[in-house]
N, CA, C and O atoms as a GROMACS GRO file, in nm:
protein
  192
    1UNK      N    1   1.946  -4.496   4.119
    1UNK     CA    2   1.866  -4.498   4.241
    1UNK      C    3   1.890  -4.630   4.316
    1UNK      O    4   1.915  -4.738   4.262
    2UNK      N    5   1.881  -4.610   4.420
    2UNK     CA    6   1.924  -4.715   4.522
    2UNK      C    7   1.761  -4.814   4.573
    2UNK      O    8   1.654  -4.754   4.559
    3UNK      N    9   1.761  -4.917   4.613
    3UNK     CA   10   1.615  -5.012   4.608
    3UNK      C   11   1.551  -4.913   4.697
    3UNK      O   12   1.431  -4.896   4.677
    4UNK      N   13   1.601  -4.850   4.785
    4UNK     CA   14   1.478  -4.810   4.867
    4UNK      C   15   1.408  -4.654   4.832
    4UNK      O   16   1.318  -4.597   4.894
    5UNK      N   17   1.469  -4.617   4.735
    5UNK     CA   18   1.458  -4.503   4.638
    5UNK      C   19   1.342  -4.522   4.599
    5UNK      O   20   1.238  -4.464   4.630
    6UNK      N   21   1.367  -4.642   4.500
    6UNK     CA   22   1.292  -4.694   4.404
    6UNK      C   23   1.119  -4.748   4.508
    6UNK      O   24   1.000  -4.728   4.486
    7UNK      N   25   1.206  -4.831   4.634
    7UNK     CA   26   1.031  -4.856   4.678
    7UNK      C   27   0.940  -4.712   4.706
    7UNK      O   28   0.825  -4.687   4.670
    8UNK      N   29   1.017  -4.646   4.767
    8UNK     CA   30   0.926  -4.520   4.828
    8UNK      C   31   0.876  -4.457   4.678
    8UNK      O   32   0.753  -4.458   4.669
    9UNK      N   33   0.945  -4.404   4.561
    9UNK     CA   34   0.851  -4.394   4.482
    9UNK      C   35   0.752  -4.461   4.459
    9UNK      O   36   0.637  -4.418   4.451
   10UNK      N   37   0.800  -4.610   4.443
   10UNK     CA   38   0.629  -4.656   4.396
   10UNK      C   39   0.565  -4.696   4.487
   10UNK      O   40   0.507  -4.802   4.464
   11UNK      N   41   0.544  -4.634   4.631
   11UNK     CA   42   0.444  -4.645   4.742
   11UNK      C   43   0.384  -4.521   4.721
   11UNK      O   44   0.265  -4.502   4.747
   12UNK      N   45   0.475  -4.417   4.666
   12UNK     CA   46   0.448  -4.277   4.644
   12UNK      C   47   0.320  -4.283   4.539
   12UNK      O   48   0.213  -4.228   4.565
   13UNK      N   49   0.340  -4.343   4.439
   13UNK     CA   50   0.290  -4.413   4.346
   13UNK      C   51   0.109  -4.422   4.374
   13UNK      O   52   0.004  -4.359   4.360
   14UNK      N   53   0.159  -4.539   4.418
   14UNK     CA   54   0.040  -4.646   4.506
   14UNK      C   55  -0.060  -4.571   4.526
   14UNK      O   56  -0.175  -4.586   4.487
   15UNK      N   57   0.034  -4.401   4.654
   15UNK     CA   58  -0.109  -4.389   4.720
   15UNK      C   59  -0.184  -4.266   4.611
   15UNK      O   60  -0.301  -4.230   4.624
   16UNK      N   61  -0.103  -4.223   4.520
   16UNK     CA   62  -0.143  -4.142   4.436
   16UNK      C   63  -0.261  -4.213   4.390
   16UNK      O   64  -0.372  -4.164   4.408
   17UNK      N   65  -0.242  -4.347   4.319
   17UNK     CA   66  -0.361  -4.429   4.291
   17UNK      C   67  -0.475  -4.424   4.353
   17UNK      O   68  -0.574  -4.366   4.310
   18UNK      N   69  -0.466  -4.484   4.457
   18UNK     CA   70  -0.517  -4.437   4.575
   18UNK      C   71  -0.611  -4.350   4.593
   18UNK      O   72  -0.730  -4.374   4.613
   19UNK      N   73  -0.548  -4.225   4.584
   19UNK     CA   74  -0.610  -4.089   4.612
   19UNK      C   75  -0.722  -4.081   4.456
   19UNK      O   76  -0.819  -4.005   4.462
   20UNK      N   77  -0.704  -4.144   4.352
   20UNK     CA   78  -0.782  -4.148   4.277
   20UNK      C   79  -0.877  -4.189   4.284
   20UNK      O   80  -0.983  -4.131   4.260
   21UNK      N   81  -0.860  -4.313   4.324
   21UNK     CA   82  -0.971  -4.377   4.302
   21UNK      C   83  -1.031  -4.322   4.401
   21UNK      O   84  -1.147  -4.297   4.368
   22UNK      N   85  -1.007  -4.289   4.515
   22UNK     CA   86  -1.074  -4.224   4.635
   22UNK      C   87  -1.160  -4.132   4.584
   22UNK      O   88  -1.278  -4.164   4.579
   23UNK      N   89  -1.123  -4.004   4.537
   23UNK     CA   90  -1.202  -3.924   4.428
   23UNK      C   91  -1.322  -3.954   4.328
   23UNK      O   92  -1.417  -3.878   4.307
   24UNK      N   93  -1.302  -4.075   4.269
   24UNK     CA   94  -1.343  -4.114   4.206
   24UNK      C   95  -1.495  -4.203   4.239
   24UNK      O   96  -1.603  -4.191   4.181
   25UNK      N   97  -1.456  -4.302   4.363
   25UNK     CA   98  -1.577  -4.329   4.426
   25UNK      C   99  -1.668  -4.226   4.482
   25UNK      O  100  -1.787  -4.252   4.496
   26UNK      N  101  -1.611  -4.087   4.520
   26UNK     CA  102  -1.706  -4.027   4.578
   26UNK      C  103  -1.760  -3.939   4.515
   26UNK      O  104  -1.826  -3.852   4.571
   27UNK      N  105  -1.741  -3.946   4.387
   27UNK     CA  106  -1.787  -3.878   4.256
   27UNK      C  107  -1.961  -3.971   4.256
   27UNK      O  108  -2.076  -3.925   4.258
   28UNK      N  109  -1.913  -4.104   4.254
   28UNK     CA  110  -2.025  -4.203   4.274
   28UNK      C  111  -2.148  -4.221   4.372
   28UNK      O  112  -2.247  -4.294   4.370
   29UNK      N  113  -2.090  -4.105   4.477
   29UNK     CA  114  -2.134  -4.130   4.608
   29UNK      C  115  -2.120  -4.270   4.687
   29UNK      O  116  -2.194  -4.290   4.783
   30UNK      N  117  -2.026  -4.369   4.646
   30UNK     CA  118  -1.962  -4.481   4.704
   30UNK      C  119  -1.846  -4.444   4.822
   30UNK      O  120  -1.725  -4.427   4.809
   31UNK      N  121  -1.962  -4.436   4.984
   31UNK     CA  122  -1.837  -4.342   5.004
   31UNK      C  123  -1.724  -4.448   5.136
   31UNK      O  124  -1.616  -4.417   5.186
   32UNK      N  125  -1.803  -4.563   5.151
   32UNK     CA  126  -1.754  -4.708   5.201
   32UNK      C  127  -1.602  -4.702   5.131
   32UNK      O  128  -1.502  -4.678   5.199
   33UNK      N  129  -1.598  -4.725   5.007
   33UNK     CA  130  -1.498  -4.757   4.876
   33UNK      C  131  -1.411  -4.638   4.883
   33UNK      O  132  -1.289  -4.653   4.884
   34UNK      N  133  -1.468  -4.515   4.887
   34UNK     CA  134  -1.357  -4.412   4.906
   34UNK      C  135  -1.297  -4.400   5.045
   34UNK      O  136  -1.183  -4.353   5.050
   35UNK      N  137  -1.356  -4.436   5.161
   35UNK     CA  138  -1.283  -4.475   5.279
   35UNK      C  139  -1.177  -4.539   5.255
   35UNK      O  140  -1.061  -4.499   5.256
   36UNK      N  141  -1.236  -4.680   5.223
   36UNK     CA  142  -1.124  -4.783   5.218
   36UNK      C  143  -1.005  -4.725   5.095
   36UNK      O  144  -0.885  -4.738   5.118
   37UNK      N  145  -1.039  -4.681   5.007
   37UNK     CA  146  -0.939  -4.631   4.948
   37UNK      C  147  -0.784  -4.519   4.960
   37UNK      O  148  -0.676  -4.512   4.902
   38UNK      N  149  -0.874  -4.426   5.097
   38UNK     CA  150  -0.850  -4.310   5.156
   38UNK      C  151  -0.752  -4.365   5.243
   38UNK      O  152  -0.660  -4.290   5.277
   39UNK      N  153  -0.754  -4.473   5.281
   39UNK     CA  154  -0.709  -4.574   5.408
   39UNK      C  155  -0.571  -4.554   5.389
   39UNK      O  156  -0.475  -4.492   5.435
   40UNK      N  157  -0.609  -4.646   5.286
   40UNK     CA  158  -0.494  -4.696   5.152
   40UNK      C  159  -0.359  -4.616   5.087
   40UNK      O  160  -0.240  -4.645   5.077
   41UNK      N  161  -0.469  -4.465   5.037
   41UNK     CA  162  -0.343  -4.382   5.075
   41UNK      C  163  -0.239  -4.335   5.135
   41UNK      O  164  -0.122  -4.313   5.103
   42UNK      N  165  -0.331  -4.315   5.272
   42UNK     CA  166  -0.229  -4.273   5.362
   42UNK      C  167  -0.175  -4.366   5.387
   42UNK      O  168  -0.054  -4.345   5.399
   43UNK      N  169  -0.216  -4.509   5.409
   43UNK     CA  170  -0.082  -4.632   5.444
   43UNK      C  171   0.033  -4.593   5.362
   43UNK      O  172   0.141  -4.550   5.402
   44UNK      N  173   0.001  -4.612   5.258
   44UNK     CA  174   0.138  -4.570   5.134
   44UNK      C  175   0.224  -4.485   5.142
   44UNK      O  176   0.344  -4.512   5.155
   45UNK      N  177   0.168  -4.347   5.136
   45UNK     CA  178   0.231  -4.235   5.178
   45UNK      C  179   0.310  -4.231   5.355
   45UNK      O  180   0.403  -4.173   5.411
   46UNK      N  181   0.215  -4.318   5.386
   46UNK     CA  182   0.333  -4.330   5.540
   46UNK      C  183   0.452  -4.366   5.528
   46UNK      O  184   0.557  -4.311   5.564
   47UNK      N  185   0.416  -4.532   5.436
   47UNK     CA  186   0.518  -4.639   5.425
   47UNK      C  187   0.656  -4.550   5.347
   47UNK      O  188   0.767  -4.520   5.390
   48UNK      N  189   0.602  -4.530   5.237
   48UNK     CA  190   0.749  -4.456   5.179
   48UNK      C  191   0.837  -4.345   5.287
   48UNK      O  192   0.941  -4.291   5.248
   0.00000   0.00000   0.00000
């Protein structure tokens, strides 16, 4: 794999994280935290 292979997976990565924890706060009803998290994703998933 070539570097930019490699970044877009792990932005791919990232927003997967992302999308967890997003889930995850609003399991909590933290839904500030799942915004900002939600954000987050899609930055990632753009970026790659």
């Amino acid at each position: 794999m070539d570097i930019y292979s490699n970044l877009s997976t792990y932005r791919l990565e990232q927003a997967e994280q992302c999308l967890r924890s997003a889930k995850t706060l609003i399991s909590v009803n933290d839904f500030m935290g799942a915004a900002n998290r939600s954000y987050y994703c899609v930055f990632n998933a753009i970026k790659s």
